[in-house]
C-alpha positions as CSV (number, residue, x, y, z in Angstrom):
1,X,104.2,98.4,112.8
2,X,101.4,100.5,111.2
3,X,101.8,101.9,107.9
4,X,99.5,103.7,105.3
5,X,98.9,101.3,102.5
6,X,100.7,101.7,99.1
7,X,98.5,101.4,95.8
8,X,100.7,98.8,94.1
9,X,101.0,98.8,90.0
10,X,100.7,95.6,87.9
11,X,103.5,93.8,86.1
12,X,103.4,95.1,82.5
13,X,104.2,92.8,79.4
14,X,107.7,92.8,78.0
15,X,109.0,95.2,81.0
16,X,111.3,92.8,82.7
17,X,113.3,95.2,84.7
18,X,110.0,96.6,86.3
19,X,108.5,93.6,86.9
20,X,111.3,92.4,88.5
21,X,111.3,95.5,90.7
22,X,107.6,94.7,91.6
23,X,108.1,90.6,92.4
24,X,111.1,92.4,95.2
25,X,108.7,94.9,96.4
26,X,106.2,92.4,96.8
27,X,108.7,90.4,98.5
28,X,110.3,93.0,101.2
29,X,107.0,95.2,101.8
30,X,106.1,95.8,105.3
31,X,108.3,92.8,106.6
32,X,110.6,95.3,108.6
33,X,113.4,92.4,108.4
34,X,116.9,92.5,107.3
35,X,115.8,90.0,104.4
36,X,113.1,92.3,103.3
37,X,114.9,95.7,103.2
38,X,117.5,93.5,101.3
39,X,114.5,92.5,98.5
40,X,113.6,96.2,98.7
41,X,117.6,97.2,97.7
42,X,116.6,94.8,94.4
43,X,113.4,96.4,94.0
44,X,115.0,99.8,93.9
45,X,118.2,98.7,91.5
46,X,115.7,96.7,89.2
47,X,113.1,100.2,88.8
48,X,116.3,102.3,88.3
49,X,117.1,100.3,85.2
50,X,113.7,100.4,84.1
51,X,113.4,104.1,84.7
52,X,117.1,104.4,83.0
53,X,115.4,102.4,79.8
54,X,112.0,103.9,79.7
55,X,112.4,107.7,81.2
56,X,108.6,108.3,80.1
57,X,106.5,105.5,82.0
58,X,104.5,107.1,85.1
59,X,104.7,103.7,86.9
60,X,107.9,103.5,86.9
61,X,108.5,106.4,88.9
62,X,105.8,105.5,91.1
63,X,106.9,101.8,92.3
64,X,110.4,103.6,93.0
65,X,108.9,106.2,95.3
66,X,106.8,103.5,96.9
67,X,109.8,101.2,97.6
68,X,111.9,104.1,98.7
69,X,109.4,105.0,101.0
70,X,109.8,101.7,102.8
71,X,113.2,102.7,104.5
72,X,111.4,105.8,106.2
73,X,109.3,105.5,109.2
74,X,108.8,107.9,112.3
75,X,109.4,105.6,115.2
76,X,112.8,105.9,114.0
77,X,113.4,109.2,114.1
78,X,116.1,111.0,113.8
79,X,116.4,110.3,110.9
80,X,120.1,109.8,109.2
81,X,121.5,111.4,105.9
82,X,120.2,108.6,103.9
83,X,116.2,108.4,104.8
84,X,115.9,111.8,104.3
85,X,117.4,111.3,101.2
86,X,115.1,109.0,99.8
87,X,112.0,110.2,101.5
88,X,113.3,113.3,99.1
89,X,113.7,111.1,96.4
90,X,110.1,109.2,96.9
91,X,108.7,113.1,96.5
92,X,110.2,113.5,93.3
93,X,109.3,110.4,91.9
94,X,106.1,111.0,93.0
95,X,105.9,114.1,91.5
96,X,108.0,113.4,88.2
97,X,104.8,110.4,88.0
98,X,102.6,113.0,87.8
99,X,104.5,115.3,85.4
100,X,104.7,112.0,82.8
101,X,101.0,111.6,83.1
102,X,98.8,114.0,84.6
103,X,96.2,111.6,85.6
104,X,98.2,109.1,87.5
105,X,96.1,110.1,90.6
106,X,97.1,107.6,92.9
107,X,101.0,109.3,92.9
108,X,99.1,111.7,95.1
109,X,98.3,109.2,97.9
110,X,102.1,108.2,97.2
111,X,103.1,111.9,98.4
112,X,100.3,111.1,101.2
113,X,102.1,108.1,102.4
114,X,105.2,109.8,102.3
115,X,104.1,112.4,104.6
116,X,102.5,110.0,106.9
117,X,106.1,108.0,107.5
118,X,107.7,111.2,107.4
119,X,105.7,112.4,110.5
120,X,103.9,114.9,108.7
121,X,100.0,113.3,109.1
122,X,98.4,117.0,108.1
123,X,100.6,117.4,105.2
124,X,99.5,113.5,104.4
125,X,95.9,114.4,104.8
126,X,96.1,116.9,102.1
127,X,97.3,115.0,99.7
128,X,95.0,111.8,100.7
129,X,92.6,114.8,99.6
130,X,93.3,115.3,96.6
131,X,93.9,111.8,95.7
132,X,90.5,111.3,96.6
133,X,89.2,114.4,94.8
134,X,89.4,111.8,91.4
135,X,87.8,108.8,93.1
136,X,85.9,107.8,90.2
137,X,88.7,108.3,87.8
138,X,90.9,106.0,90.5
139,X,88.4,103.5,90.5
140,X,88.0,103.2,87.1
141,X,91.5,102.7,85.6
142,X,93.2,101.2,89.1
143,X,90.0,100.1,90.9
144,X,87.9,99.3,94.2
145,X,91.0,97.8,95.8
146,X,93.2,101.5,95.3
147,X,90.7,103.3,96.7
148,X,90.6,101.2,99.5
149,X,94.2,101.5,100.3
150,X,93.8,105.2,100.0
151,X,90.4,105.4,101.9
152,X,92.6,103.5,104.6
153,X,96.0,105.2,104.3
154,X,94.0,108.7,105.1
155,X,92.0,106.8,108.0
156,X,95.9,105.8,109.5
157,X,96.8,109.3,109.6
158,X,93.6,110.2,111.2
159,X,94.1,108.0,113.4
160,X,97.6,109.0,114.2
161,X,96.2,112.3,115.7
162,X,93.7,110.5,117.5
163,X,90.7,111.8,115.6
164,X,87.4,110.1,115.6
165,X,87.3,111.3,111.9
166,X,89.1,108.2,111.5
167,X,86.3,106.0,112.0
168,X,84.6,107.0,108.8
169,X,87.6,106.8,106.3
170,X,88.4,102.9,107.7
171,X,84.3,102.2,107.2
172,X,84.9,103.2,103.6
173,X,88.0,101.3,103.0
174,X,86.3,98.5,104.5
175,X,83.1,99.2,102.2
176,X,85.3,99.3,99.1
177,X,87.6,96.3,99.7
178,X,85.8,93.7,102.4
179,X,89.0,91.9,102.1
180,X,91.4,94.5,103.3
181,X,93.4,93.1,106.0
182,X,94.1,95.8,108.4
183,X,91.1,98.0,107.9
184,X,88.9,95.9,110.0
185,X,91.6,95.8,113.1
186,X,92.5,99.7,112.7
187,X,88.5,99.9,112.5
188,X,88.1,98.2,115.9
189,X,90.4,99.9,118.0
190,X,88.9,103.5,116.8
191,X,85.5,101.9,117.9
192,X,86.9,101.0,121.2
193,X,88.5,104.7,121.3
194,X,85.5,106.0,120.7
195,X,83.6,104.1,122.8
196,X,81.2,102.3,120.6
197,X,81.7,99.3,122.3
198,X,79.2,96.7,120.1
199,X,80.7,98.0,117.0
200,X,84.5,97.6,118.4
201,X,83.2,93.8,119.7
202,X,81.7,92.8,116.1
203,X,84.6,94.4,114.1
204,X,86.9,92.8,116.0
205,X,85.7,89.5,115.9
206,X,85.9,90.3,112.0
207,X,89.5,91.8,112.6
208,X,90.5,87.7,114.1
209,X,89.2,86.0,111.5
210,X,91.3,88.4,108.7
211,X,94.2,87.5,110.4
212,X,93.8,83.6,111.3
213,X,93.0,83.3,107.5
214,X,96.5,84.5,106.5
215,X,99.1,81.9,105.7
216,X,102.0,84.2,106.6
217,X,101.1,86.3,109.8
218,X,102.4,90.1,110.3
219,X,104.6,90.7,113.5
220,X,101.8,92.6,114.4
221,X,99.0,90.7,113.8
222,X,98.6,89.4,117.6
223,X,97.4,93.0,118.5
224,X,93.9,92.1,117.0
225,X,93.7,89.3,119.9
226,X,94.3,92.1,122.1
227,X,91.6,94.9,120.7
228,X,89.0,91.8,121.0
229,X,90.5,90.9,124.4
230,X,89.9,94.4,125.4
231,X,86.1,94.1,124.6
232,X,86.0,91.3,126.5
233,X,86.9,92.6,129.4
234,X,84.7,95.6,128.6
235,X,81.6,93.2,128.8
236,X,83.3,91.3,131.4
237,X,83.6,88.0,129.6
238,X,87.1,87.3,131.4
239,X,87.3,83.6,130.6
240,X,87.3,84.7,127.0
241,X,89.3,87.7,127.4
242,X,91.9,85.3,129.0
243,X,91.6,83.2,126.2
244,X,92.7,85.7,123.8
245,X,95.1,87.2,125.4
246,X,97.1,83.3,125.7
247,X,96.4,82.8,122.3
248,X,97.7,86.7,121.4
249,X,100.5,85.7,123.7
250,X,101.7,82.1,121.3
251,X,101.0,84.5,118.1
252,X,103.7,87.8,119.2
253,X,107.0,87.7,117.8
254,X,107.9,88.4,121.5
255,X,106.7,88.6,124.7
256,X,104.6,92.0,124.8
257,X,104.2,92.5,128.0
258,X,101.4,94.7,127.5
259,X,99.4,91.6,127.6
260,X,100.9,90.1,130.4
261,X,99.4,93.0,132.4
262,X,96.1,92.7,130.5
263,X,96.5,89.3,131.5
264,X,96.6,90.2,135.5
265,X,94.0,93.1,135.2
266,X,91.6,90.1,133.9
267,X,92.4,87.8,137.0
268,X,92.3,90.4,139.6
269,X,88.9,91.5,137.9
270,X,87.9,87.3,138.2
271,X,89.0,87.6,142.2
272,X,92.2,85.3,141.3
273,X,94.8,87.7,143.3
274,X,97.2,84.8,142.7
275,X,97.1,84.7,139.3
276,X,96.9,88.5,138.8
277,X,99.8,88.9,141.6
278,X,102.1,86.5,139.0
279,X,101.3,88.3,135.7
280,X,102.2,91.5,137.2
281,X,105.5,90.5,138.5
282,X,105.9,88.7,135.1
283,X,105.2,92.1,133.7
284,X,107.8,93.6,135.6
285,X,110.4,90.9,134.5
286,X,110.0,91.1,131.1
287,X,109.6,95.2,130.8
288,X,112.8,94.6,133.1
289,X,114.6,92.9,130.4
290,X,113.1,94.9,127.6
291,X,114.6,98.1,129.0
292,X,118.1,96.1,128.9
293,X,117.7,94.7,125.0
294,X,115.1,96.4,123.8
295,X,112.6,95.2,121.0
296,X,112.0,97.2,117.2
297,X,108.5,97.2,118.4
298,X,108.6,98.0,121.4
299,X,110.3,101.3,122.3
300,X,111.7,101.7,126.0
301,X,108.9,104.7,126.7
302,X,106.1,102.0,126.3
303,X,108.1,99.4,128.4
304,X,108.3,102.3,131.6
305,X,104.7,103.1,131.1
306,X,103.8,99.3,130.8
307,X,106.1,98.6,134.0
308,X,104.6,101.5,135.8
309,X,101.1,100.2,135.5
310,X,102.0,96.9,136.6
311,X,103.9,98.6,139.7
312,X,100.6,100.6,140.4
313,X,98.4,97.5,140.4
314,X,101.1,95.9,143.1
315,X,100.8,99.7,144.8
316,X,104.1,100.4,144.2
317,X,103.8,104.2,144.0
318,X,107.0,105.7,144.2
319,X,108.4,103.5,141.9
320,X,105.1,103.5,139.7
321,X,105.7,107.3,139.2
322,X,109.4,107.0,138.9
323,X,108.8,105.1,135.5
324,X,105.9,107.4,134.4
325,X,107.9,110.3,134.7
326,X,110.5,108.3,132.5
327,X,107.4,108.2,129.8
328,X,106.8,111.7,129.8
329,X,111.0,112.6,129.4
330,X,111.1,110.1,126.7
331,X,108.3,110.1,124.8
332,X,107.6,112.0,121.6
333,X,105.7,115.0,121.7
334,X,103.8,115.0,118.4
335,X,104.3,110.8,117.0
336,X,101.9,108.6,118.8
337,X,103.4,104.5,118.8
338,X,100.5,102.0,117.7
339,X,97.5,103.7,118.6
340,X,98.5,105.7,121.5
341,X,100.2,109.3,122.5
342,X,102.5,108.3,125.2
343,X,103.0,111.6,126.2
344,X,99.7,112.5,127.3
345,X,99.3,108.6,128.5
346,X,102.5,109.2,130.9
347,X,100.8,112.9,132.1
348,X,97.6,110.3,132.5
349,X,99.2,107.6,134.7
350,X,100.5,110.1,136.6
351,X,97.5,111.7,137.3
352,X,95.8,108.5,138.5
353,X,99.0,107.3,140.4
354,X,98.9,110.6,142.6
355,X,95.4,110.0,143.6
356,X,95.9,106.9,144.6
357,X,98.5,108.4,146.9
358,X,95.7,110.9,148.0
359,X,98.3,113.7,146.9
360,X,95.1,116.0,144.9
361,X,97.5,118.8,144.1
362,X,99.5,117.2,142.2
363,X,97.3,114.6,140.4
364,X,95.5,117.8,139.2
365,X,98.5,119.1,138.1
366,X,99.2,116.2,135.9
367,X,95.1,116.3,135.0
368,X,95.7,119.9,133.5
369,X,98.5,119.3,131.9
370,X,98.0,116.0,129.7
371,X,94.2,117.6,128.7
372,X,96.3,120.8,127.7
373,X,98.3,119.0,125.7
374,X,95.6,117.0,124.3
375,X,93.3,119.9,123.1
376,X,96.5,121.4,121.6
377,X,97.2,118.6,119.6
378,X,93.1,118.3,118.8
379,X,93.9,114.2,120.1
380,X,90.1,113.8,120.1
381,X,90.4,110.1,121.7
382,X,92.6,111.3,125.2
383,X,89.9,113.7,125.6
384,X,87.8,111.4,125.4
385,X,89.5,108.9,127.9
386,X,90.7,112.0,130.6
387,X,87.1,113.4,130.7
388,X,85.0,109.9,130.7
């Protein structure tokens, strides 16, 4: 899952109930797991005592709205009673930072953050804004490393919406901190988006490396093997698009089968029908089996529109649209998943799948109505794709 980057604060001497909080934050951050939302529970008792002991340390406030934060994201919309709660919560803490010490800049991006896994990526933006209105000021008292989480975190929610303005807030974070895990993968896609091809090959190549140095990999870590894999394929190097996709495949927490069809497109483009026929019946079976139990990262819209393009490449129309039409009921209107509005990527597959059918009223149909929906939204990058 992709989230906005939280500016974390340093253990302070003497404060044992805050730096406990922080060694459970560090702990449950980002892991998504039932053992790290339990670490999170310990962060959030540990900086309630702290903020119970010490009502006047900015901080304070801070980590708890960053660890209360963690329990909200918008794939999961609706939300219940409780994550509205605490995304309320974060905001005041956020704000009651602010009120303790008027400089605390960074409790700005906090707000930002909040917004972002709230759904809200304008209201985000504008407080990524005027986080970044103090830049110097951030760099000086919480340095390079802050401003690179922030520079990123505004990036993510540009990127959310699909903008190419994107591309320049994830060159900055990567400018400020070189070391920033996700900034050169997030980086690479956009390039690939955007269609800067060489700049999508070399950052993703840079993306790999980041993640085969980690010692303990993200769930999502894989999808780097599949930006570069997608580059590949772009320059036609198959043999070493294949290659990344197996290696993506042994990496997953599952079996995505977004790369099993990758996998088949890259056979059938290398003249292996045989090989390409298999990975996109394997497709089929495992989007099959997804719909039944379905995976935390991959919701069931993906899985129809993932099934439908593997139906298309076997020229199973009818049943190809069937699915898409499944994406476009399902899927949400204004929250993109990963990197991609499966909306107006459902209205898109349609539109293709109808003209392979040689029915040209209604593929233009379709046509209209996913770039409508795409210049109301201002989703720069499916403009992009529908008009290339």
């Amino acid at each position: 899952m992709c989230v906005p980057i939280s500016v974390t604060t340093r253990e302070m001497k003497g404060e044992t109930f805050y730096n406990q909080g922080l060694f459970y934050y560090q702990a449950g951050s980002n892991t998504f797991t039932p053992e790290g939302m339990a670490a999170l529970q310990e962060a959030l008792v540990a900086f309630n005592k702290a903020v119970n002991d010490k009502p006047d340390v900015a901080d304070f406030y801070y980590m708890r709205g960053v660890t209360s934060i963690q329990f909200v994201h918008f794939y999961y919309r609706p939300f219940t009673e409780e994550q509205e709660r605490m995304f309320d919560e974060a905001l005041k803490d956020f704000e009651r930072a602010l009120k303790v010490d008027e400089k605390f800049f960074i409790a700005y991006a906090g707000i930002g953050n909040a917004y972002d896994r709230y759904g809200s990526f304008y209201k985000a933006i504008e407080y990524y804004d005027k986080a970044l209105e103090h830049e110097n000021e951030i760099r000086e008292r919480w340095g390079d490393k802050a401003l690179a989480a922030i520079y990123f975190s505004r990036g993510r929610a540009y990127h959310r919406t699909l903008k190419y303005r994107c591309i320049q807030d994830y060159e900055k974070a990567v400018k400020h901190d070189p070391s920033l895990t996700y900034a050169p993968m997030h980086l690479a896609t956009a390039y690939l988006q955007a269609g800067r091809l060489e700049d999508a090959a070399a950052m993703a190549d840079k993306a790999v490396e980041a993640i085969e140095a980690k010692e303990k990999k993200a769930p999502w870590d894989y999808r780097a093997l599949i930006t570069r894999a997608k580059c590949q394929a772009k320059f036609r190097n198959y043999k070493e698009c294949v290659d990344d996709l197996n290696r993506a495949l042994e990496m997953a927490p599952f079996t995505d089968p977004d790369l099993l069809l990758l996998l088949g497109q890259a056979f059938q483009a290398m003249g292996n029908e045989r090989k390409a026929k298999e990975c996109f019946e394997r497709t089929i079976k495992v989007c099959d089996e997804l719909i039944e139990q379905p995976h935390q990262m991959k919701p069931v819209y993906t899985v129809y529109n993932t099934r439908g393009q593997a139906l298309m490449e076997l020229h199973q129309y009818s049943m190809a649209i069937s699915d898409f039409e499944k994406v476009v009921a399902l899927a949400p209107e204004h929250y993109p998943h990963a990197h991609t509005h499966y909306k107006t990527e459902g209205l898109k597959n349609l539109w293709l799948c109808h003209l392979k059918i040689g029915d040209k009223d209604q593929a233009e149909k379709f046509f209209r109505k996913a770039v409508t929906m795409a210049e109301e939204q201002g989703l720069e990058f499916v403009l992009r794709e529908l008009n290339a």
